[in-house]
N, C-alpha and C positions, 0 to 999 in steps of 0.2 A: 504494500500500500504506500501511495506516496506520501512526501514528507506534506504538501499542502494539502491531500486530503484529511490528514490527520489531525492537522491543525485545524482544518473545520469541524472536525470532529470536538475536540476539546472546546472551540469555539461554543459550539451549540450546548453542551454541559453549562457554560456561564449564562447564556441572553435569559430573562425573563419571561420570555413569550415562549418557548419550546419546551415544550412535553415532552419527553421520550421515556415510554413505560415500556419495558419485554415484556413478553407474554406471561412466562412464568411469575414477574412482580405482580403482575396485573390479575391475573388466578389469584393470588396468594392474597394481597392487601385490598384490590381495587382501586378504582383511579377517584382519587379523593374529591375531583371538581365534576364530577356527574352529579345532576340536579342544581350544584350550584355555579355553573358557568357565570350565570348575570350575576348574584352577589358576591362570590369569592373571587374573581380573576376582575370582569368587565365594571362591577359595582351600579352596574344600571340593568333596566328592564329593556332594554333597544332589542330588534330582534336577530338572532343567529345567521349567520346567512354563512354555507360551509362548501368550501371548494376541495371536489376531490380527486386528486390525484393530481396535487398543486404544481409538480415540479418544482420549478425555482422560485415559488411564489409570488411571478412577475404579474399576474391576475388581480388575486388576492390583495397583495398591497396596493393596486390601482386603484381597485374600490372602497378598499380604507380609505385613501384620499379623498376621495370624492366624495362618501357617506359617510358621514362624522356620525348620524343618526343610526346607525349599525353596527353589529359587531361582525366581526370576519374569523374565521377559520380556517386555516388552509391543512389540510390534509395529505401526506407523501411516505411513501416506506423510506425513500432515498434521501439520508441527513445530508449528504453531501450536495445536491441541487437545493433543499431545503434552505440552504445556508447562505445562498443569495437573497433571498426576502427576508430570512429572519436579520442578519446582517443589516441590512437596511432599514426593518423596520424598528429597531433598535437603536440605532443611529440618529433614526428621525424622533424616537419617543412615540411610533404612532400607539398609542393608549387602548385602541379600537381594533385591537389584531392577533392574534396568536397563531401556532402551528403546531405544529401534532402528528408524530414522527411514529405512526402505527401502518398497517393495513387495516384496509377501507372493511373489510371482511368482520371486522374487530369494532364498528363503529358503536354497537349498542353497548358495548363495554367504556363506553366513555359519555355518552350523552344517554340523558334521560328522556319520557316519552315526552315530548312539549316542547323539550329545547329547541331545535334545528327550525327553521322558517322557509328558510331556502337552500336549491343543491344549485353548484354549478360544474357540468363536468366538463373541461376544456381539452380536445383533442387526445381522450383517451385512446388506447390500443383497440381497434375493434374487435380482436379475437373472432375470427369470422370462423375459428373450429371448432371451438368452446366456449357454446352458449350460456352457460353457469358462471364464466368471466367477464362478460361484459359488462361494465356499469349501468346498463340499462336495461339488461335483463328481470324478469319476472325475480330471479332469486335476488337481484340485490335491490329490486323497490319494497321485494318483504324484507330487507334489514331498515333502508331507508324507515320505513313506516312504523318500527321502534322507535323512533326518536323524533318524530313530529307530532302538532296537538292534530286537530279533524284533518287538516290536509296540508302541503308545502306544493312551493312552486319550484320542477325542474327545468334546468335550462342545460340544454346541450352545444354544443360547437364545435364543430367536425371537418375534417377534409375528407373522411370516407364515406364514399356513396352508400356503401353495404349496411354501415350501422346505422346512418342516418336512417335507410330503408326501412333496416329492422325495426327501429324506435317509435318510427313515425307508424308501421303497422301495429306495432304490437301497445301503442299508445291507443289507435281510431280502434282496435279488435278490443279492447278492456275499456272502449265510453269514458276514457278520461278526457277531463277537457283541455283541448290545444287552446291557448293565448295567441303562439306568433309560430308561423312555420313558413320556413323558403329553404328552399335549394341552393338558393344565391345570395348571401345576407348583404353583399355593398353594393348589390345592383340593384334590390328589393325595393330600396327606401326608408326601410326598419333599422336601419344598424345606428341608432342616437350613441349620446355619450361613453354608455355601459357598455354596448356592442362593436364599439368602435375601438376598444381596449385590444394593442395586439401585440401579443407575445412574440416573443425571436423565434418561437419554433413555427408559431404561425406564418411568421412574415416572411420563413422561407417559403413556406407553402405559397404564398400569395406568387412570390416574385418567380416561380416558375410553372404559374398561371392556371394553378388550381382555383377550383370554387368553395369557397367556405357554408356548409350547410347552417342552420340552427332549427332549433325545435324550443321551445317553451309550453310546455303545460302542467296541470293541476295533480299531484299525487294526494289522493284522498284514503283516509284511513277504511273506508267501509267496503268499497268496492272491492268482488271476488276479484283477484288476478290469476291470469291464461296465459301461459306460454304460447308462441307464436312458432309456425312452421317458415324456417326461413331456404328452403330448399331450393326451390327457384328466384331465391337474391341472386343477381350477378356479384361475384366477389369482387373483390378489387385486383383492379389488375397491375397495383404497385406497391414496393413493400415502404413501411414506415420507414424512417431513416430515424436516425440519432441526433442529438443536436449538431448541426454543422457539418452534419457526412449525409449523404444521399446514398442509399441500397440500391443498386442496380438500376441508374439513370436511365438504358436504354429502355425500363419499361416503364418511368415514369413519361416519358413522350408520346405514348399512349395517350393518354389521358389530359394534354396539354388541348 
């Protein structure tokens, strides 16, 4: 491991705003700030709004800025991308932000039913071979729905046609209700201040002339949830890349 990952490693042990419970602490003690997110960390009633699968928590801190009237959570396995938001938001004092250095799989073990208000998942993995991995899957809006009061609002933001597909069907086949849905979010006319928020891993996507999807709608506590048949999705026909590397360009040209 290298010597600057390590040091972000020790880094994130100091900042105030970073959680990082192992599993077996978390078994053993539990994580002391469920239920009390708004009084013991945030000290106010504002509502939860939890980003997951934050990476560098270039999102997350955008809308701290912006929402002083809200609280933010960003959520990442990865301490090491982590460490660019919290870094920052540390620096700046923002008051209105934390992170939380778990798997998303683990989220009821840290928030209680009522906390959460809103999800935002920003250019997750689409796992287009494993439907039980997807942040948008039937199996993770039943963990979602641990930790919201009657309903939350999810918002998606995608480069993948596949999950966008999958999301948008398996959202209209379970009667929730859509808010904002395009295929194209800065050709739309939808993309205001919040939407127009863009990450470096996005902005590669834009600059070689990908379309940005989004979805927004209603997760309600009551409504039965159904898995969706995604067999006839067209998959994607290019692979994620890493931050700053491109996986096999010649079949991202496809798709240009």
């Amino acid at each position: 491991m290298g010597k600057n990952k390590l040091k972000k490693f020790r880094d994130m042990d100091t900042f105030d705003c970073v959680f990082q419970y192992p599993y077996a602490t978390l078994v053993a003690t539990g994580f002391p700030l469920k239920g009390k997110w708004h009084t013991d960390f945030f000290g106010n009633d504002r509502p939860i709004v939890v980003e997951l699968g934050c990476g560098k928590g270039e999102y997350t801190v955008s809308l701290a800025r912006r929402y002083a009237d809200r609280n933010f959570i960003g959520i990442d396995i990865k301490g090491a991308r982590m460490w660019t938001g919290a870094s920052e938001a540390t620096r700046d004092n923002l008051k209105n932000l934390a992170f939380l250095r778990t798997s998303i799989e683990l989220l009821p073990h840290f928030f209680a039913d009522g906390e959460i208000g809103e999800f935002w998942i920003t250019f997750p993995d689409p796992q287009m071979k494993k439907t039980s991995k997807r942040l948008t899957s039937k199996r993770f809006l039943e963990l979602y729905r641990q930790t919201i009061g009657d309903s939350a609002v999810v918002n998606l933001k995608t480069d993948s046609p596949f999950l966008y597909t999958y999301t948008s069907r398996l959202v209209e086949a379970n009667g929730l209700e859509i808010l904002a849905d395009s295929p194209d979010l800065y050709n739309s006319g939808i993309a205001d201040d919040i939407l127009s928020i863009r990450t470096f891993y996005e902005q590669q996507w834009l600059d070689r002339g990908m379309t940005i999807k989004y979805l927004r709608f209603v997760l309600d506590k009551a409504t039965p949830l159904e898995e969706v048949d995604d067999s006839d999705i067209e998959r994607d026909n290019y692979r994620s890349f890493s931050r700053g590397q491109l996986q096999q360009p010649e079949l991202f040209k496809e798709n240009i």
